[in-house]
N, C-alpha and C positions, 0 to 999 in steps of 0.2 A: 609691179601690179599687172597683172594679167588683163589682156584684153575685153571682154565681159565685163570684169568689175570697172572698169577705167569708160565704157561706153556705159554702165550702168549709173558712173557719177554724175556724166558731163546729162546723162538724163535726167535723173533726180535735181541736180544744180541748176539744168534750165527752167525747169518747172519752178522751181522757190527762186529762181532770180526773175520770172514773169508773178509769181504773187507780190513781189516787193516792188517791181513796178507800177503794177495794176494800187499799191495800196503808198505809191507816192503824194506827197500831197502837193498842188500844184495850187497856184491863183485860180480864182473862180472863172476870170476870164479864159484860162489857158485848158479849164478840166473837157469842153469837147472838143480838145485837141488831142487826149489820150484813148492813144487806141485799145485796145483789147488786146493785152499781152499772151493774156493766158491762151486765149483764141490761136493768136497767130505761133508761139509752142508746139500747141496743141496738132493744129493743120501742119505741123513741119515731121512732127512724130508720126502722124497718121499717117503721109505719104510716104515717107523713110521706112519706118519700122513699125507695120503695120501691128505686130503681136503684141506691141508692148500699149500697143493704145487700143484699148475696147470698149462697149457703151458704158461698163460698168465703173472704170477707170474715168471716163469722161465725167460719169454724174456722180462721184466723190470728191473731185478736183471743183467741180461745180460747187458741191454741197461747202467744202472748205473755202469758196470765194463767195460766198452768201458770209459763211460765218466771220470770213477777215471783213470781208466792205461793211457788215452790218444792212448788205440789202434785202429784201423778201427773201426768203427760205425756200430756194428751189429754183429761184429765177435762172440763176448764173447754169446750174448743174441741168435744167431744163434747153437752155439755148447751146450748153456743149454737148449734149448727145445729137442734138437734132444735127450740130453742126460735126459733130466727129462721125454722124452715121453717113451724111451726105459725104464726106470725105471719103470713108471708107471705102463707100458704093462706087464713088466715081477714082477712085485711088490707081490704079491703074493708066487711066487716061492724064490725069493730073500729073503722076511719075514722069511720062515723057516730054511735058512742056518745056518749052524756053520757060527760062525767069520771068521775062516780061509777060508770059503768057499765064504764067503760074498769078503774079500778080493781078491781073486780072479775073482769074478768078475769083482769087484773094477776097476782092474786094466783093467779087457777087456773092460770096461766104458772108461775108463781113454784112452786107445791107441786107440780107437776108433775117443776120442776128440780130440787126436790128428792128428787122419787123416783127421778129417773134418779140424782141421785149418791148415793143411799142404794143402788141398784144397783150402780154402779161400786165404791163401796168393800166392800159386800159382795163381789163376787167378788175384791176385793184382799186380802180377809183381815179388813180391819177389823171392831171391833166395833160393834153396834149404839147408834146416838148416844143420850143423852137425850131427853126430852121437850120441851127445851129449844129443839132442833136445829129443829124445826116453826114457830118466832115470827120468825125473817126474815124468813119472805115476808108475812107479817101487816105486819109496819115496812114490806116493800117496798111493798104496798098499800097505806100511809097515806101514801110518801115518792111513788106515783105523779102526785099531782095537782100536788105542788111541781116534780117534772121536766118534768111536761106541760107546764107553764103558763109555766114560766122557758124552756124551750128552745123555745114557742111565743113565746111576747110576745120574743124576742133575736130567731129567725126575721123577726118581722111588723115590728119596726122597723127591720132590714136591708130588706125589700122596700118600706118607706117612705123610707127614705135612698138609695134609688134614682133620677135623674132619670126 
């Protein structure tokens, strides 16, 4: 398998292994403990391999995690442009960080996304979440170094396994 299609699987596979996370089902107690899979993916792709993540790619990935979760139609694919455009823009600056710096961001990515959906469901009506509702992107921040590093080091032994 040539190099292209073998970094075009380990892409595609990471994407539908963050929908099957994102649509794990957990105890009630434990659900705002999941972070945003597809988010964090998503942020790993944009800084790596800018070309293959664009707004339009963002809000189809979006539009398909409305239709798996069953939530509002548009929420998910609205909060991954805003979030894949902010990456893009800043994608340069973000490439060179240390890990821990990266996560960091991470996580201002992350509470960011959740203020846009704390936006969105306020104008749908809904009520204001718990307290609770803010510790995602906390997990997503400590779950960042393990996606970095596993979707790096899968990347770096595909461009070793290359003649």
């Amino acid at each position: 398998m040539n190099r292209q299609r073998a970094q075009t699987w380990l892409y595609i596979s990471s994407i539908v292994l963050a929908f099957l996370l994102q649509l794990l089902p957990l105890p009630q107690a434990l659900l705002p403990f999941k972070p945003f899979w597809l988010a964090l993916v998503l942020i790993y792709w944009a800084i790596e391999v800018p070309e293959r993540i664009g707004l339009g790619l963002a809000f189809l990935l979006g539009l398909a995690g409305d239709v798996l979760a069953g939530e509002l139609l548009g929420e998910q694919a609205l909060r991954l442009v805003i979030l894949a455009f902010i990456v893009l823009r800043f994608r340069s600056r973000l490439r060179f960080f240390p890990v821990w710096q990266q996560s960091l961001a991470v996580l201002a990515l992350l509470l960011n996304d959740r203020v846009v959906q704390l936006m969105v469901r306020g104008f749908s009506g809904e009520p204001m979440p718990s307290a609770a509702y803010w510790i995602a992107p906390v997990i997503g921040m400590l779950a960042w170094p393990l996606v970095f590093l596993l979707l790096d080091d899968l990347r770096a032994r595909l461009r070793a396994q290359d003649p």
